[in-house]
N, C-alpha and C positions, 0 to 999 in steps of 0.2 A: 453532421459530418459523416460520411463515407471510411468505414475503415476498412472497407475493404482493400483500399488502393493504396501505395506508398509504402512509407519503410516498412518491415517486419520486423519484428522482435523476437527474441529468443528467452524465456527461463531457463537461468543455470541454477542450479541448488546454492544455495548458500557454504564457502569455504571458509578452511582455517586459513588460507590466503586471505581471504577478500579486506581484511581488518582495514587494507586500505582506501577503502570507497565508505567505510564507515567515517574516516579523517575529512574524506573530500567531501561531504555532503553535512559535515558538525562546523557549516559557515553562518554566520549569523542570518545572508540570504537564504539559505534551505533551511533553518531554522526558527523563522521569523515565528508561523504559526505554531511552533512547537514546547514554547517556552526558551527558546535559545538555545546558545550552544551547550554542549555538554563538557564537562572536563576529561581529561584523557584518561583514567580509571572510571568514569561512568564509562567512555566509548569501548572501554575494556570487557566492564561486565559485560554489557550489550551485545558485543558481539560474540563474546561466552555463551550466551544465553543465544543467539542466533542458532551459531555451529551444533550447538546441544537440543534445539528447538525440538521436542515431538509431539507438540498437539498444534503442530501446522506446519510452516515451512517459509522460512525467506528463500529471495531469490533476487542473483543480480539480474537485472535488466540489459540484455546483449542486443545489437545489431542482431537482427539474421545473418544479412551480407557483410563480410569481416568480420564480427563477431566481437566490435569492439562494443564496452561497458558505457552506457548509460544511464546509466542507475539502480535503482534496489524495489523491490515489492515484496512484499508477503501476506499469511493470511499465521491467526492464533486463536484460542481460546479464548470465549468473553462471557462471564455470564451479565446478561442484560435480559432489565424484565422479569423477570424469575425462570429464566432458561439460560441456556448457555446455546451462543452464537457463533463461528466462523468472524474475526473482526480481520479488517483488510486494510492497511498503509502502504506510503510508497513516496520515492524520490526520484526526480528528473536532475542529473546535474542540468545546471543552469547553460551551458553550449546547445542544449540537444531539447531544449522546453520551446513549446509552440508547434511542435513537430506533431501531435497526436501520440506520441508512444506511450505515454503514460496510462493513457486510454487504450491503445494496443493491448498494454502489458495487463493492465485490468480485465480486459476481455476474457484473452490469454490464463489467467489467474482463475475468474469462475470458472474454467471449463477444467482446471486442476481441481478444484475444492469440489467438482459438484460430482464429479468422480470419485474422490479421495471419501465423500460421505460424513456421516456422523452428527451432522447437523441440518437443519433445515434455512436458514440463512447465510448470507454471507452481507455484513456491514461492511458501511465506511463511515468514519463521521470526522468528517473536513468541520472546520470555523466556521460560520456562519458567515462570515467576511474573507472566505476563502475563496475567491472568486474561480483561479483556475484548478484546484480541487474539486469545488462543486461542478465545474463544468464537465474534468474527467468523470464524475460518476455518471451524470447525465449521458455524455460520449457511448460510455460504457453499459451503457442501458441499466444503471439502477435507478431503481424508485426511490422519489424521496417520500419519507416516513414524515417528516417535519424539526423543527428544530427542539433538541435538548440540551439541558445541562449537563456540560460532561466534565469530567475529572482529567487532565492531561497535561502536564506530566502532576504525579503524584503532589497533592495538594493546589494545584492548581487549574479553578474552575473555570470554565469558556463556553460560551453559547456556541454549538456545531449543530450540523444540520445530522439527522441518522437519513440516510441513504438504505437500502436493502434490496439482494437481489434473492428470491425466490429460488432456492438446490431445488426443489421438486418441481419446476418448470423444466420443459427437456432443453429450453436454451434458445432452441431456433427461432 
């Protein structure tokens, strides 16, 4: 897929507003691979722990043109393997999914982190039956590593693929 062509996306920094794009995307459909919804005190911490975030950074996902929100990415701390890695998520509301932005915004994202420094990768690791997760990474030109057992949400285990993009390739 072509990203160069079509909508544009924007990174805005993560707000003490935004709490409400955290409500709209805690739907059982944007939650399916995630364990589910969250209750309104987890989505509380959550986005405490967003606004406060400093060993990375969320972001909502804007339009370019109008500038209206569709959805969220960020990048945080992960130690994986016996290092500590750049790990990377993200949400499309469901109006605005099949459009490539997610894969946009991912783009958009390593060329934040690969800048920002400090580590030498940047992960993602979608469900192994994550079908349009794995396609964004692919989109987004990460490598896949192959699949592992991962922990998500806390005590709960799921076969995901680890994805990886290379911080010390210059990108192009």
């Amino acid at each position: 897929m072509d990203l160069t062509g079509g909508e544009r996306v924007r990174l805005v920094p993560w707000a003490e507003d935004d709490f409400w794009l955290l409500r709209r995307t805690n739907s059982p459909e944007m939650t399916e691979h995630l364990g589910g919804p969250e209750s309104e005190e987890a989505l509380a911490d959550r986005h405490r722990r967003y606004v406060a975030l400093d060993d990375g950074c969320m972001y909502r996902v804007t339009l370019a043109d109008g500038g209206e929100t569709v959805g969220s990415i960020g990048y945080w701390e992960r130690a994986w393997r016996g290092g500590t890695v750049w790990e990377t998520g993200w949400g499309i509301l469901p109006g605005f999914q099949g459009r490539g932005l997610a894969a946009r915004a991912a783009r958009e994202l390593v060329g934040i982190v690969r800048r920002a420094g400090g580590h030498p990768a940047l992960h993602a690791f979608p469900g192994a039956d994550h079908a349009a997760s794995n396609g964004v990474c692919r989109k987004a030109g990460f490598t896949l590593l192959g699949q592992v057992d991962f922990e998500y949400p806390k005590g709960h285990w799921i076969k995901s693929n680890d994805w990886y993009v290379d911080l010390g390739a210059d990108g192009t």
